[in-house]
C-alpha positions in Angstrom: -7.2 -27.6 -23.0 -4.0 -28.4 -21.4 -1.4 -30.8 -22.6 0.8 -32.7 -20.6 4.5 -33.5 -20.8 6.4 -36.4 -19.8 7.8 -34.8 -16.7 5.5 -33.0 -14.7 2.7 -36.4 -15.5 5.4 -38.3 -13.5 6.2 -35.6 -10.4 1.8 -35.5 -9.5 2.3 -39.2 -9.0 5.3 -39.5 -7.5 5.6 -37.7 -4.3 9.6 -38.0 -4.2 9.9 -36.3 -7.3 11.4 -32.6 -6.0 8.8 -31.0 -8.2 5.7 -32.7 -6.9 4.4 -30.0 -5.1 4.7 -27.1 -7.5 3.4 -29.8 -10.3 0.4 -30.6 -7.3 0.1 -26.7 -7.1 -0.2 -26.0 -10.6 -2.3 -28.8 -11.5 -4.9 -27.5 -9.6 -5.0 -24.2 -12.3 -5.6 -26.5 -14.8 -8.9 -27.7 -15.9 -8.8 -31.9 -16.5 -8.3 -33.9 -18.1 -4.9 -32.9 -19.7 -4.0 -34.5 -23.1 -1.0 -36.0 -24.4 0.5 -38.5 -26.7 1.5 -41.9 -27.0 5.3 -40.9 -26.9 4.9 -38.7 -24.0 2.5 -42.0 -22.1 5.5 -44.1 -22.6 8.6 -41.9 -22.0 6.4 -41.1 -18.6 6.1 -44.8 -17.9 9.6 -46.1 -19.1 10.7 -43.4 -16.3 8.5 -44.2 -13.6 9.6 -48.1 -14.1 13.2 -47.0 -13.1 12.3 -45.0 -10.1 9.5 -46.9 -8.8 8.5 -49.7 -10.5 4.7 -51.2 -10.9 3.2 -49.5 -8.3 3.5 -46.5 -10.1 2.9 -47.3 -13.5 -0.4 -48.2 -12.2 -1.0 -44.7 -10.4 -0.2 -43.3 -14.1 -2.4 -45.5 -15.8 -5.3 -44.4 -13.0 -5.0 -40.9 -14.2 -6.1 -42.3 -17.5 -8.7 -44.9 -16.5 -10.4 -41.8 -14.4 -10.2 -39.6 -17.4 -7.7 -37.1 -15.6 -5.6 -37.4 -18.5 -6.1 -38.4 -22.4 -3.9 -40.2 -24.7 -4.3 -38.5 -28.4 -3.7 -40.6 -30.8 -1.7 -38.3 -33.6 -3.1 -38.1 -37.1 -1.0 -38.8 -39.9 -0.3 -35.4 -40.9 0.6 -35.3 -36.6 3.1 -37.7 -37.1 4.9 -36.2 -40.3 5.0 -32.9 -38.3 6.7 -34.4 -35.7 9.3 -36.4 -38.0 9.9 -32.4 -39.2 10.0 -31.0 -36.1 12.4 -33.0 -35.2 15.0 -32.7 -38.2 14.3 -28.6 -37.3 15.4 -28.6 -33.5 17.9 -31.5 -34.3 20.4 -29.1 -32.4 18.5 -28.5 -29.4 17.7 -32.1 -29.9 13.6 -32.3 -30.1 13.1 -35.9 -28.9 10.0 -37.7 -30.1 7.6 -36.7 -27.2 8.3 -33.3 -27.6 7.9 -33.2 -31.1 4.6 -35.2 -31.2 3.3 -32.6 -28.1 4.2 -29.6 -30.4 2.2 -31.1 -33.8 -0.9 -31.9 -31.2 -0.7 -28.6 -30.2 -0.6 -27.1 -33.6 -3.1 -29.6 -35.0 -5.8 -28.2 -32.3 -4.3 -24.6 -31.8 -3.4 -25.3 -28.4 -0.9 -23.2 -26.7 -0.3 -24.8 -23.3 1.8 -27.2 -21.8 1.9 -28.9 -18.2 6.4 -29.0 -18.2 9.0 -29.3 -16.4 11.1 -28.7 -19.7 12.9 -25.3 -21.5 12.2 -26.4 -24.8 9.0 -25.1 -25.4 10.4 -21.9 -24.2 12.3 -22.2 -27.7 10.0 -23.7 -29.9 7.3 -21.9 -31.4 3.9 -23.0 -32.9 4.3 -22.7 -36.7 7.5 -21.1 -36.4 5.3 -17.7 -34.7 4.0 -17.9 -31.6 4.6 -18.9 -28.0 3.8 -21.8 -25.8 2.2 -21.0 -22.5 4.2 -23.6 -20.1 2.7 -24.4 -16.8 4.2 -24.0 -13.9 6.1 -20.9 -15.1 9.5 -21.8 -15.6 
């Protein structure tokens, strides 16, 4: 399984991001759907609203309603993690999407992430090991 950050979510959809085609490229290394969370669904779509408004909000909800991507919900343990995470990295600073991605990913034992983002070049699962970001960055 595959996570997806906020970033690379908006570049398949958007074909005037400059990283559409590498995200386009990659994706298709990937097996679907691709999970997120909430935090990462809305910092996509708060995004998307500035640059292009409606029409792609709805292209972003399509890749849910055609179960291209999924939208975890985080268990309360998920959440906690997150809050910590956050406190952790406060120097980097972890913002909420990240952090939620991180405690998914630990929660399942899940090691890669669809980004656009250094930051889980830094952070580690558990404090140990790697993630495995997609495109290589």
């Amino acid at each position: 399984m595959t996570l997806g950050d906020a970033g690379p979510l908006i570049a398949i959809i958007d074909a005037d991001e400059p990283d559409h085609a590498s995200c386009l490229d990659a994706l298709d290394q990937l097996s679907l759907p691709l999970n997120t969370t909430w935090p990462v669904f809305t910092e996509a779509m708060d995004l998307v609203a500035r640059a292009g408004g409606i029409r792609v909000q709805r292209a972003l909800w399509r890749l849910v309603s055609t179960d291209r991507l999924v939208v975890a919900d985080l268990s309360p343990s998920a959440v906690e993690r997150s809050a910590w995470l956050m406190d952790q990295y406060a120097d980097r600073p972890m913002d909420l999407a990240d952090a939620s991605v991180v405690a998914l990913a630990e929660g399942r034992g899940d090691r890669r992430i669809f980004t656009l983002g250094t930051d889980f070049q830094i952070c580690r699962l558990r404090g140990r090991q790697r993630f495995e970001t997609i495109p290589k960055l």
